[in-house]
N, C-alpha and C positions, 0 to 999 in steps of 0.2 A: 692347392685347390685347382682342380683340373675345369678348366672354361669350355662348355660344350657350344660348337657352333652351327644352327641352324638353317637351311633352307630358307630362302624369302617361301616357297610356298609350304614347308612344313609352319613356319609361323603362320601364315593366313588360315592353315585348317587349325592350326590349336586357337586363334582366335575367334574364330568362326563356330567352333564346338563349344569355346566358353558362351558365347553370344545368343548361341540355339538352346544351351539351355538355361542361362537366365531367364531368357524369355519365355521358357518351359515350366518354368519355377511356378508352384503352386504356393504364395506370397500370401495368400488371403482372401486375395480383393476377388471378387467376381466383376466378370465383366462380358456385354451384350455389344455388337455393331448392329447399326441398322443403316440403310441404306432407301429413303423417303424424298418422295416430294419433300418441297420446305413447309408446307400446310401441317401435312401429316408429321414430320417429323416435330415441329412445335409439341404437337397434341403427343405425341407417344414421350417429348420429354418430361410434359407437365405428368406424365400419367405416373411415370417412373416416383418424381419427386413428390408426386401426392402419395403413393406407395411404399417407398423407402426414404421417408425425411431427415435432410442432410446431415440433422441432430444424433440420430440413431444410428445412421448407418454411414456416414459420410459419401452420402451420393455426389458424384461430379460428373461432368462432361468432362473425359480425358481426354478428347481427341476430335475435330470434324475438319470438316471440309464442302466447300461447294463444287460440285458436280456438273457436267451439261446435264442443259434442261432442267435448270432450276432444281434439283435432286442435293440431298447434305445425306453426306455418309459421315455419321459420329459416333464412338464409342463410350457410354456410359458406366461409371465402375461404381463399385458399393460394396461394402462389409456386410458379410452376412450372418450381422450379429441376430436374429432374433429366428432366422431360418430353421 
Protein backbone atom coordinates (compact mmCIF):
# COMPACT_ATOMS: atom_id res chain seq x y z
CA UNK A 1 0.00 0.00 0.00
CA UNK A 2 1.53 3.16 -1.14
CA UNK A 3 1.01 6.28 1.74
CA UNK A 4 0.25 9.56 -0.13
CA UNK A 5 1.74 12.56 1.84
CA UNK A 6 0.04 15.69 1.87
CA UNK A 7 0.65 19.53 2.16
CA UNK A 8 -0.44 21.17 5.64
CA UNK A 9 -2.19 23.51 3.12
CA UNK A 10 -3.61 20.85 0.62
CA UNK A 11 -5.25 19.32 3.92
CA UNK A 12 -6.81 22.80 5.08
CA UNK A 13 -8.55 23.20 1.59
CA UNK A 14 -9.73 19.55 1.66
CA UNK A 15 -11.01 20.39 5.07
CA UNK A 16 -12.32 23.34 4.36
CA UNK A 17 -14.33 22.14 1.13
CA UNK A 18 -15.69 19.11 3.39
CA UNK A 19 -16.86 21.91 5.96
CA UNK A 20 -18.49 24.49 3.03
CA UNK A 21 -20.35 21.91 2.00
CA UNK A 22 -21.85 20.26 5.05
CA UNK A 23 -22.90 23.56 5.73
CA UNK A 24 -24.38 23.76 2.26
CA UNK A 25 -26.20 20.62 2.76
CA UNK A 26 -29.91 20.86 2.14
CA UNK A 27 -30.67 18.42 5.68
CA UNK A 28 -34.36 19.43 5.98
CA UNK A 29 -34.40 21.94 8.59
CA UNK A 30 -35.30 25.45 7.36
CA UNK A 31 -33.95 28.15 8.79
CA UNK A 32 -34.44 32.10 9.39
CA UNK A 33 -31.69 34.73 11.21
CA UNK A 34 -33.05 37.78 12.55
CA UNK A 35 -31.20 40.33 13.92
CA UNK A 36 -33.92 42.62 16.52
CA UNK A 37 -34.12 44.90 19.29
CA UNK A 38 -34.60 42.41 22.28
CA UNK A 39 -38.42 43.70 22.37
CA UNK A 40 -38.93 42.93 19.01
CA UNK A 41 -37.09 39.82 18.83
CA UNK A 42 -39.37 38.26 21.87
CA UNK A 43 -42.43 39.14 19.75
CA UNK A 44 -41.06 37.72 16.33
CA UNK A 45 -40.03 34.42 18.55
CA UNK A 46 -43.40 33.91 20.08
CA UNK A 47 -44.85 34.55 16.53
CA UNK A 48 -42.68 31.85 14.88
CA UNK A 49 -43.81 29.18 17.84
CA UNK A 50 -47.41 30.23 17.54
CA UNK A 51 -46.98 29.55 13.75
CA UNK A 52 -44.84 26.45 13.52
CA UNK A 53 -45.64 24.44 17.11
CA UNK A 54 -42.72 22.70 18.44
CA UNK A 55 -45.07 19.56 18.11
CA UNK A 56 -45.39 19.59 14.30
CA UNK A 57 -42.60 21.02 13.18
CA UNK A 58 -39.78 20.97 15.87
CA UNK A 59 -39.34 24.70 16.08
CA UNK A 60 -36.03 25.81 18.07
CA UNK A 61 -33.93 28.53 18.64
CA UNK A 62 -30.62 27.13 17.31
CA UNK A 63 -28.61 29.82 17.86
CA UNK A 64 -28.47 33.78 19.47
CA UNK A 65 -26.60 36.17 20.73
CA UNK A 66 -26.54 39.67 22.38
CA UNK A 67 -25.46 42.45 20.31
CA UNK A 68 -24.60 46.37 21.21
CA UNK A 69 -27.47 48.20 21.92
CA UNK A 70 -29.46 45.83 23.47
CA UNK A 71 -29.98 43.89 19.58
CA UNK A 72 -30.17 39.60 19.87
CA UNK A 73 -29.19 38.20 16.58
CA UNK A 74 -30.83 34.44 16.66
CA UNK A 75 -31.43 31.76 14.22
CA UNK A 76 -34.57 29.88 14.32
CA UNK A 77 -35.05 26.26 12.66
CA UNK A 78 -38.02 24.19 11.83
CA UNK A 79 -39.11 21.18 9.65
CA UNK A 80 -41.13 21.88 7.03
CA UNK A 81 -43.54 19.27 7.59
CA UNK A 82 -46.85 20.72 6.63
CA UNK A 83 -45.40 23.47 3.94
Amino acid sequence: MQMFRKSPGEIARSLGARAKSARNADNGWRRETFTLPRQDARAKAREWFERFPKAAYMTEIEFWRELDDDRIEFTIRRLPSAD
